[in-house]
DSSP file (Angstrom, degrees, kcal/mol; ACC not computed):
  #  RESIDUE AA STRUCTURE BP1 BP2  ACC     N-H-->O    O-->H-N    N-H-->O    O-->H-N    TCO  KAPPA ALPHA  PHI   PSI    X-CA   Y-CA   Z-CA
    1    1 A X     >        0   0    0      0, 0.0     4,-1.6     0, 0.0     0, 0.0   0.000 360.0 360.0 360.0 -23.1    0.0    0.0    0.0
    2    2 A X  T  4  +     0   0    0      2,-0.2     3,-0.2     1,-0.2     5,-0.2   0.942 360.0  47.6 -70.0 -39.5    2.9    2.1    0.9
    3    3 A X  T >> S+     0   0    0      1,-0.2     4,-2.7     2,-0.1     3,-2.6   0.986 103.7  62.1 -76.6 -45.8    4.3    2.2   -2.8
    4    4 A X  H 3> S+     0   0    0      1,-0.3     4,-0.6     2,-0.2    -1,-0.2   0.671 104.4  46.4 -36.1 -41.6    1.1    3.0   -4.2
    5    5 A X  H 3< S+     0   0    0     -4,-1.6    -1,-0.3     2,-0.2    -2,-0.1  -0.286 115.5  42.6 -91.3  33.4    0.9    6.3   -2.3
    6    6 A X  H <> S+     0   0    0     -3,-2.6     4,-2.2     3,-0.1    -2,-0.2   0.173 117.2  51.2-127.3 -22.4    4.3    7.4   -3.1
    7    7 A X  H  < S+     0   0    0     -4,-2.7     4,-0.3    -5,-0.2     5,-0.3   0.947 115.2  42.0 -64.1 -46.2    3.4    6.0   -6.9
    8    8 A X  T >X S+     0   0    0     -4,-0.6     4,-3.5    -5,-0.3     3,-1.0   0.886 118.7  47.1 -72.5 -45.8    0.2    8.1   -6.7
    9    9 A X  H 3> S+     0   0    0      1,-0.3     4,-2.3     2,-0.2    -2,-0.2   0.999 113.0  49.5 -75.5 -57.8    2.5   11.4   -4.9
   10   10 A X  H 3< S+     0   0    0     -4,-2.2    -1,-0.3     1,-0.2    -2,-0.2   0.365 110.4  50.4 -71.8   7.2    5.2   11.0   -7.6
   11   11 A X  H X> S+     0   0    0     -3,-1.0     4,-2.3    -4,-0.3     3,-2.3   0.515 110.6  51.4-106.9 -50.4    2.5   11.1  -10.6
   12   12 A X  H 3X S+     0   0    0     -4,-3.5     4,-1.1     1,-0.3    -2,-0.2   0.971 113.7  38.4 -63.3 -31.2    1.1   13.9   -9.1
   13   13 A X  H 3< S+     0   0    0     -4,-2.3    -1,-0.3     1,-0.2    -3,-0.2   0.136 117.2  57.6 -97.0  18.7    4.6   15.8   -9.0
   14   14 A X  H <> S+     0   0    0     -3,-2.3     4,-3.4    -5,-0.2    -1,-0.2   0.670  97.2  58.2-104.4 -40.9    5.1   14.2  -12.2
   15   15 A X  H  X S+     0   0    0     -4,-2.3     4,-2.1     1,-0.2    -2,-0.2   0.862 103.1  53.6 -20.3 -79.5    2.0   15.8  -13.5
   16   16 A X  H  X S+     0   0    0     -4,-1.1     4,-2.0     2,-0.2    -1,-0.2   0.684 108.6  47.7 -38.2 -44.0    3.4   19.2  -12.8
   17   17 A X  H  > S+     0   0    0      2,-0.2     4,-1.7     3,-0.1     3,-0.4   0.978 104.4  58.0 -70.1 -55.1    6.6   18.7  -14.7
   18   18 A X  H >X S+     0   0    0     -4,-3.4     3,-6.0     2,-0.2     4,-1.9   0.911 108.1  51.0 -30.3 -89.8    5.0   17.4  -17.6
   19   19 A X  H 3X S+     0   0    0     -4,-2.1     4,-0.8     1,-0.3    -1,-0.2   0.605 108.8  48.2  -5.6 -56.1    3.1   20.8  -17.6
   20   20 A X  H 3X S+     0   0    0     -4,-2.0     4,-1.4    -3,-0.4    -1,-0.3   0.594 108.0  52.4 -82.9 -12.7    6.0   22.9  -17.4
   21   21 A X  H <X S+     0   0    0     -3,-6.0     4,-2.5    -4,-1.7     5,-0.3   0.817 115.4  45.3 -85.7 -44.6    8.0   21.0  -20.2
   22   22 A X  H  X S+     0   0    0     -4,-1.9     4,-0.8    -5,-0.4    -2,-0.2   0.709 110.8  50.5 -75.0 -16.2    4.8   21.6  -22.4
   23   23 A X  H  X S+     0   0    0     -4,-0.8     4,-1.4    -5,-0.4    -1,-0.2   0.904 113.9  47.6 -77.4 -55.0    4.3   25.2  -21.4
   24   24 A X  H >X S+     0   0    0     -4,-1.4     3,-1.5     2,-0.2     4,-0.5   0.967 111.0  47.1 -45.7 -58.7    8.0   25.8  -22.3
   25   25 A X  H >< S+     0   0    0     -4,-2.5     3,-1.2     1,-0.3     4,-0.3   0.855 105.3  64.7 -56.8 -37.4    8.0   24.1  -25.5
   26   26 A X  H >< S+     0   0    0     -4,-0.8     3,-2.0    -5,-0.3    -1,-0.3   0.855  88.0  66.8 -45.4 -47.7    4.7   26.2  -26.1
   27   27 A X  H X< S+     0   0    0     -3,-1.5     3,-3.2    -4,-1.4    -1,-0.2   0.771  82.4  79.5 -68.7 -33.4    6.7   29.6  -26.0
   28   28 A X  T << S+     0   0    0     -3,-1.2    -1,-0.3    -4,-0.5    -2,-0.2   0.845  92.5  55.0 -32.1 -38.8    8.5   28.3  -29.4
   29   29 A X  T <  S-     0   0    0     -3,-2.0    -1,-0.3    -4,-0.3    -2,-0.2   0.845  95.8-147.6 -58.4 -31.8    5.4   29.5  -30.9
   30   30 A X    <   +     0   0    0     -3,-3.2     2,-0.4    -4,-0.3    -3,-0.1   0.803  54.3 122.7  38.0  43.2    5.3   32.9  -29.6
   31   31 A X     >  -     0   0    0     -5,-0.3     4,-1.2     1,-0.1    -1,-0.2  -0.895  59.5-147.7-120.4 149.9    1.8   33.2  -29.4
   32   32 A X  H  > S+     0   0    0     -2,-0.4     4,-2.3     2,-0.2     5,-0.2   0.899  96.0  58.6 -92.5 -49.2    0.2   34.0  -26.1
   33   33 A X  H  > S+     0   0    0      1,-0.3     4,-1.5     2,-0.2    63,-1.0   0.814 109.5  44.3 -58.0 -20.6   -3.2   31.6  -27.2
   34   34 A X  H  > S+     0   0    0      2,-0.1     4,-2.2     3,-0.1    -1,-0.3   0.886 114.5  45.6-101.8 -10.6   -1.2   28.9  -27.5
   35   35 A X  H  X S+     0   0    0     -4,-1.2     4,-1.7     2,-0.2    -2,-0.2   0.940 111.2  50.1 -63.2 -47.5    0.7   29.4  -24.5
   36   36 A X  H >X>S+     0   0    0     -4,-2.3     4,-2.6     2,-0.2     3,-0.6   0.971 109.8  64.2 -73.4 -63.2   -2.5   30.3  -22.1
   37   37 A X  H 3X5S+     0   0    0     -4,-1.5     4,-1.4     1,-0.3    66,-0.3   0.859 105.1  34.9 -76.5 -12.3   -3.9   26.8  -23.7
   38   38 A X  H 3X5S+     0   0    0     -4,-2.2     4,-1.8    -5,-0.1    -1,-0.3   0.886 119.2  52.2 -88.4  -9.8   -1.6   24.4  -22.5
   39   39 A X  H <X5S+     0   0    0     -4,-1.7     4,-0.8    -3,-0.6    -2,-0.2   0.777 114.6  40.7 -67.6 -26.7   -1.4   26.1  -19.6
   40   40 A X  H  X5S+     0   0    0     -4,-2.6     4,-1.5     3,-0.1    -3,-0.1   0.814 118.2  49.6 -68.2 -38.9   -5.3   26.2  -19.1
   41   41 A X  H  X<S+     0   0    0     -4,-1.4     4,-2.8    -5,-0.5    -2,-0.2   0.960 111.8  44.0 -55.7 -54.0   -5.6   22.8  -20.2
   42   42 A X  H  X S+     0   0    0     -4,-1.8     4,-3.4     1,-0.2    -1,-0.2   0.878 114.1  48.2 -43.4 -62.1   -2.9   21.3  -18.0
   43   43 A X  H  X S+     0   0    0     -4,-0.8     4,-2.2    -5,-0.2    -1,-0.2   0.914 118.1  44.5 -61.4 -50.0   -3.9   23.1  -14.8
   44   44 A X  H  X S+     0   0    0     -4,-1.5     4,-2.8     2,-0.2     5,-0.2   0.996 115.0  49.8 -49.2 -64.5   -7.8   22.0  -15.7
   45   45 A X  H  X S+     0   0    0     -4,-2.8     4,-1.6     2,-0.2    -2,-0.2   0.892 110.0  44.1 -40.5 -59.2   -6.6   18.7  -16.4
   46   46 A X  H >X S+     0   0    0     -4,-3.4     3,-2.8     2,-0.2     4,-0.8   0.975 119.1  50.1 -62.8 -65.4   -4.3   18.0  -13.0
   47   47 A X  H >< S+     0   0    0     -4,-2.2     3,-0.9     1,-0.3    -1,-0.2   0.531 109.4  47.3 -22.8 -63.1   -7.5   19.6  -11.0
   48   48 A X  H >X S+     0   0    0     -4,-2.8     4,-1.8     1,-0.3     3,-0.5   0.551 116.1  44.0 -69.7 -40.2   -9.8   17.4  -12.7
   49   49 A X  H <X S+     0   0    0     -3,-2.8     4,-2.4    -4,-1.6    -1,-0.3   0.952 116.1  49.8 -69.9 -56.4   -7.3   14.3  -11.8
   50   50 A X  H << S+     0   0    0     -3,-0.9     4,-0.3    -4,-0.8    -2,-0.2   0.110 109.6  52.1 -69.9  -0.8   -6.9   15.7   -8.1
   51   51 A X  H <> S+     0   0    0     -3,-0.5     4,-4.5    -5,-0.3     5,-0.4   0.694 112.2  40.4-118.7 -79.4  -10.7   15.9   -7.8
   52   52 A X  H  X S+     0   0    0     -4,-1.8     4,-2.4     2,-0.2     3,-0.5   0.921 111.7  59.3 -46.1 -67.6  -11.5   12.1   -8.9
   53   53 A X  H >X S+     0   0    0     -4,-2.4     3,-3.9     1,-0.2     4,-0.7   0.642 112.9  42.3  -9.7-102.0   -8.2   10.9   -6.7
   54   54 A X  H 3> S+     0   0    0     -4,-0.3     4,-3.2     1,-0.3     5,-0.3   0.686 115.0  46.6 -24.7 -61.1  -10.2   12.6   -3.7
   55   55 A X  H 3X S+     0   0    0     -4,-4.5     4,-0.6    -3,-0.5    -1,-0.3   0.900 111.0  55.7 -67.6 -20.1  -13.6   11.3   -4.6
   56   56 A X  H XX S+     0   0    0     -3,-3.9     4,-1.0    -4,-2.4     3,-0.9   0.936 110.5  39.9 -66.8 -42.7  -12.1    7.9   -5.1
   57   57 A X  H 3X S+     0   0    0     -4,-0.7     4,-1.8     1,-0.2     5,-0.5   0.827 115.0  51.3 -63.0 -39.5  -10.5    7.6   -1.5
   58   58 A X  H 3< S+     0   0    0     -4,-3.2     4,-0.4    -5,-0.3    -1,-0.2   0.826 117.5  42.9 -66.9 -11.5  -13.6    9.2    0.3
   59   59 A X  H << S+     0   0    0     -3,-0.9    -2,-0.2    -4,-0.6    -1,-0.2   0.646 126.8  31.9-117.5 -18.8  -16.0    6.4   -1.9
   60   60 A X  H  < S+     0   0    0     -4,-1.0     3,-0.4    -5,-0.2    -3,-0.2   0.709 113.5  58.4-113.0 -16.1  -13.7    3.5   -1.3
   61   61 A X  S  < S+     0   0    0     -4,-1.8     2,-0.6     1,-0.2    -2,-0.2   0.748 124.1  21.7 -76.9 -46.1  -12.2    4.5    2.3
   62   62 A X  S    S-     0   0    0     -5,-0.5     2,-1.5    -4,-0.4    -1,-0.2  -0.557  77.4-178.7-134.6  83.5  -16.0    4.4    3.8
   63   63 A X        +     0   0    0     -2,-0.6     2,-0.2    -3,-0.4    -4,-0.1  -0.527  19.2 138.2-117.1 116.3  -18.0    2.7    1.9
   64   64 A X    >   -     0   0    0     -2,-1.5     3,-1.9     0, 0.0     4,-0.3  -0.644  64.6 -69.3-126.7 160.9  -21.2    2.6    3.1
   65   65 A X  T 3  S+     0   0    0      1,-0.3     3,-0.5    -2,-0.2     4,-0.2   0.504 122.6  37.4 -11.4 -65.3  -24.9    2.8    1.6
   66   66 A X  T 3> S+     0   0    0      1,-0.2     4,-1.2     2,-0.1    -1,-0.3   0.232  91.1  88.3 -81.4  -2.4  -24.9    6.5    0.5
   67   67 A X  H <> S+     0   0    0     -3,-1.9     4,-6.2     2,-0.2     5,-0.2   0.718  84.2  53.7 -84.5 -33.9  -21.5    6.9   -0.8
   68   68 A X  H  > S+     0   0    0     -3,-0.5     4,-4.3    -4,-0.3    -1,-0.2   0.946 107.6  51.2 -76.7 -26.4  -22.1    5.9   -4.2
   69   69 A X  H >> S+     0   0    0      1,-0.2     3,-2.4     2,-0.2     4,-1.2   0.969 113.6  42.9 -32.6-102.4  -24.8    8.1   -4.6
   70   70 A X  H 3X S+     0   0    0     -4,-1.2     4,-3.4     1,-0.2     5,-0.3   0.743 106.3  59.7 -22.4 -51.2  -22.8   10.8   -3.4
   71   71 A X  H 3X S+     0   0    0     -4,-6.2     4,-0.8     1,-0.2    -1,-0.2   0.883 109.9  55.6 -71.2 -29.9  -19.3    9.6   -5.8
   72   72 A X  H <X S+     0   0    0     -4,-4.3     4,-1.5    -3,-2.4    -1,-0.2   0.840 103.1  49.8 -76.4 -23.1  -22.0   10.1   -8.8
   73   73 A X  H  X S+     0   0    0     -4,-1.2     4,-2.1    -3,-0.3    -2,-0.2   0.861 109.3  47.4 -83.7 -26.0  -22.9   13.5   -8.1
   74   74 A X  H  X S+     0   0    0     -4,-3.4     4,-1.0     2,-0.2     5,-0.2   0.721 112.4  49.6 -54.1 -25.5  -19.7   14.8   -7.8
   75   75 A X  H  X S+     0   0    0     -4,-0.8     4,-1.2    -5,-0.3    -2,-0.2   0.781 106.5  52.4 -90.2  -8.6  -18.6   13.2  -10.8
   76   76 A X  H  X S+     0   0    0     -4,-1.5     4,-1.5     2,-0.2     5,-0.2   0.968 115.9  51.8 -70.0 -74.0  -21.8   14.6  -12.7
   77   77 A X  H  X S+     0   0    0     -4,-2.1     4,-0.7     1,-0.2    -2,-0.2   0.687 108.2  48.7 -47.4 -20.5  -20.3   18.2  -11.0
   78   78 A X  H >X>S+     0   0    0     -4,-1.0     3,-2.1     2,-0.2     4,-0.7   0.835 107.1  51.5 -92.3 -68.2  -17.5   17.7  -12.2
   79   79 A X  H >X5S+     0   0    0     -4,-1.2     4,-4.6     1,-0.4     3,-1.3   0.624 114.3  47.9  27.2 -90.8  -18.5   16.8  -15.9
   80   80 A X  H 3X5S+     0   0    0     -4,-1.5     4,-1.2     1,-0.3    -1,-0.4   0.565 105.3  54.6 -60.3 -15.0  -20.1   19.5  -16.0
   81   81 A X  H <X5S+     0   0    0     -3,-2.1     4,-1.1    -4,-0.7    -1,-0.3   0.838 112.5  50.0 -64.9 -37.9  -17.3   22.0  -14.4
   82   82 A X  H <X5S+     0   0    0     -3,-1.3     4,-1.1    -4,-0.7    -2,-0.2   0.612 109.4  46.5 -86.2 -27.9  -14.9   20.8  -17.1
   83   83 A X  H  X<S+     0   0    0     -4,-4.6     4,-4.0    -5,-0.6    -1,-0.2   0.968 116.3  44.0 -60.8 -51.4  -17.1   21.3  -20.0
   84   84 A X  H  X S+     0   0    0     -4,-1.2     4,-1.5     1,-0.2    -2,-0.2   0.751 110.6  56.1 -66.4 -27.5  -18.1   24.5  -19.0
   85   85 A X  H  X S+     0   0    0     -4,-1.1     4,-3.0     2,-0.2    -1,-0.2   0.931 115.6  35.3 -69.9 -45.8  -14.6   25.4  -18.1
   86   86 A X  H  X S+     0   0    0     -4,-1.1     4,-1.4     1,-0.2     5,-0.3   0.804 114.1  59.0 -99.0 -13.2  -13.0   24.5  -21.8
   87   87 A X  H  X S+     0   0    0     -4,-4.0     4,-1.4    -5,-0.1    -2,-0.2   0.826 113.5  39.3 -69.2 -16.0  -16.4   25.9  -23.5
   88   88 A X  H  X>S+     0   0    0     -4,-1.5     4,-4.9     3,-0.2     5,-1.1   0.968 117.0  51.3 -65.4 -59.9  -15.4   29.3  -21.6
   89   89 A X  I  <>S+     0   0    0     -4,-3.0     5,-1.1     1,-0.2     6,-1.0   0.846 120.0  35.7 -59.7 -42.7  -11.5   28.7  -22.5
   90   90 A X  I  X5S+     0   0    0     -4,-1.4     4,-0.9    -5,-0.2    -1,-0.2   0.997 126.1  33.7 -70.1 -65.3  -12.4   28.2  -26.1
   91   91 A X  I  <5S+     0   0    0     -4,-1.4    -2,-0.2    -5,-0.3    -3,-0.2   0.789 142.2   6.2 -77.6 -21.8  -15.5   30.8  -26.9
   92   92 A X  I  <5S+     0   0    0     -4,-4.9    -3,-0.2    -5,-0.1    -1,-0.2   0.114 122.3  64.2-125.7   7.5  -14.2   33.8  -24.3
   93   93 A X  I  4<S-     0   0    0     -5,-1.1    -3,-0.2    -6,-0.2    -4,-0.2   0.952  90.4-140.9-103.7 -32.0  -10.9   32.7  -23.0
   94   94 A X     << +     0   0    0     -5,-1.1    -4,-0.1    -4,-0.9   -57,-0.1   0.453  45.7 150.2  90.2   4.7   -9.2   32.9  -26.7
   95   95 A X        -     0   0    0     -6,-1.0     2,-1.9     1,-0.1   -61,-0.1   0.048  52.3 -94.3 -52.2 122.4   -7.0   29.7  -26.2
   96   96 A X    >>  -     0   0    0    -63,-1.0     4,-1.2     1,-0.1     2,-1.2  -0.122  20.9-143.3 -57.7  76.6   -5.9   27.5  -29.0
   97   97 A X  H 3> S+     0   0    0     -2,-1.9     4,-0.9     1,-0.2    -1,-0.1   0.272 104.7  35.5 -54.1  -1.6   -8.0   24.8  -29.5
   98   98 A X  H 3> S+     0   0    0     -2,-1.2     4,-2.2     2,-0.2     3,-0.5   0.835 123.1  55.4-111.8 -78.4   -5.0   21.7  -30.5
   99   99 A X  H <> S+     0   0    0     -3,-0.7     4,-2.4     1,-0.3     5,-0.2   0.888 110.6  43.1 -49.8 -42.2   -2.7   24.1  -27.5
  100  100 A X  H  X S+     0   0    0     -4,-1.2     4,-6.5     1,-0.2    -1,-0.3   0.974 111.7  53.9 -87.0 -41.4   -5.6   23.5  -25.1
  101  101 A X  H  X S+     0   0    0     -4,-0.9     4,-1.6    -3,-0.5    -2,-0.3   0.977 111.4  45.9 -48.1 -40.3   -5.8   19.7  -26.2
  102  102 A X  H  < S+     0   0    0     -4,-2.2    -1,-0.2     1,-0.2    -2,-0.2   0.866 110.3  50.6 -70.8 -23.4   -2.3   19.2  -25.5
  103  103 A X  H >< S+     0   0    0     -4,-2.4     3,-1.1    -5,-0.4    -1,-0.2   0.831 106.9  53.7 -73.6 -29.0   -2.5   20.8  -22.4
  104  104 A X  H 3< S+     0   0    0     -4,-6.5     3,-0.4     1,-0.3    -2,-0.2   0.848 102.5  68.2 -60.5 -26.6   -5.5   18.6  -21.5
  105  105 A X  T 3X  +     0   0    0     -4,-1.6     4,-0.9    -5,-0.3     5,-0.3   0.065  65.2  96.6 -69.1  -0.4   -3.2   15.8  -22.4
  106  106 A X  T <4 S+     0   0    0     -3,-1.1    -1,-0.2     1,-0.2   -87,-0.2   0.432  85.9  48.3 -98.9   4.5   -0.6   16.0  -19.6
  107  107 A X  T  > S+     0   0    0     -3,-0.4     4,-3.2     2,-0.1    -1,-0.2   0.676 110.9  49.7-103.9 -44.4   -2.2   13.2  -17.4
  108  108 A X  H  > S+     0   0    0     -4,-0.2     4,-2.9     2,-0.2    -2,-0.2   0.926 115.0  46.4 -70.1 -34.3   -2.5   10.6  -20.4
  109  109 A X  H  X S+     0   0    0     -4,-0.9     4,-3.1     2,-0.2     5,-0.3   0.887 107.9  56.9 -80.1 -62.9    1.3   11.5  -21.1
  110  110 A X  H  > S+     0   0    0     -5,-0.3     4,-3.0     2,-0.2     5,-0.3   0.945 110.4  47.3 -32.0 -72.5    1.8   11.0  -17.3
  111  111 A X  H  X S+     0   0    0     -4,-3.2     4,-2.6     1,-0.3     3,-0.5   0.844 110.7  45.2 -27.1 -80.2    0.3    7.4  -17.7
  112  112 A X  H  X S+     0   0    0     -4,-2.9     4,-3.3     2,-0.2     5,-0.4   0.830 114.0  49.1 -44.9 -40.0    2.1    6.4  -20.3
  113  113 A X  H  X S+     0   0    0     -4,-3.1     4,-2.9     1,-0.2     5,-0.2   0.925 116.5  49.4 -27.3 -64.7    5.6    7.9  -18.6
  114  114 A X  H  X S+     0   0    0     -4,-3.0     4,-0.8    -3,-0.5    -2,-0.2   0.792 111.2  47.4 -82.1 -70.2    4.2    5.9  -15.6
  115  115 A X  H  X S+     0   0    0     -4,-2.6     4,-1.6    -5,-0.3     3,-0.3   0.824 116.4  40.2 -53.5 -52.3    3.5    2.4  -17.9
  116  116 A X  H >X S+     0   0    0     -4,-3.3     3,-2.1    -5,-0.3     4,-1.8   0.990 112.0  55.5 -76.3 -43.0    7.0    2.2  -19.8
  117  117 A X  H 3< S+     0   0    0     -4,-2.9    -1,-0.2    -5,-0.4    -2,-0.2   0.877 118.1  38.3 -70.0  -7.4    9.1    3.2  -16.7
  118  118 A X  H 3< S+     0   0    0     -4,-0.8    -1,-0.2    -3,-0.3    -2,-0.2   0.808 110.8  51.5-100.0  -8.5    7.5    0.4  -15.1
  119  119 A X  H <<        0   0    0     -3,-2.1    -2,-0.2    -4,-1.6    -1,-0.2   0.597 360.0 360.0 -97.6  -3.6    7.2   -2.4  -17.8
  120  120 A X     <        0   0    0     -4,-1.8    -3,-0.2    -5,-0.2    -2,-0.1   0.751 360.0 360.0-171.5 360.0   11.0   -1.6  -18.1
């Protein structure tokens, strides 16, 4: 159990890096939209990761009648925060839509990190 939560802590702080190598690499562009969308994306993304983590430990740590109840309506809130969040970033925030995918992307890119370093 012990590696799992320092696998889980070093994904998160892996998360972060990711972020900042894709933000840098963004500045090649020298465009401010595509910089502000992997940086919107990324930051969305890790919440959105950091959010399920949480509802997953509260739903599986006590799990008792109501919980599941509960673990679907947070994940219906979140849904719906994260749509609304990259229909804002796209129609008022002025973001790049391919810049804001990649930035959404920094968790799948975790994974995989996470998958080769482990299969070898």
């Amino acid at each position: 159990m012990e590696q799992d939560d320092q696998l889980l802590a070093l994904m998160a702080q892996r998360n972060w890096i990711i972020l900042v190598v894709l933000v840098l690499g963004s500045l090649l562009w020298q465009s401010l939209p595509v910089t502000m969308g992997v940086l919107a994306g990324g930051v969305l993304v890790i919440i959105n990761y950091r959010w399920l983590g949480r509802s997953l430990f509260k739903v599986l740590g006590n799990p008792v009648s109501g919980a599941e109840k509960g673990f679907k309506r947070n994940y219906l809130f979140r849904l719906i925060f994260i749509a609304s969040s990259i229909y804002l970033l796209l129609v008022r925030g002025g973001v790049h839509p391919v810049a804001l995918m990649v930035g959404l992307s920094v968790v799948v890119i975790n994974l995989l990190v996470t998958i080769a370093k482990r299969l070898y």
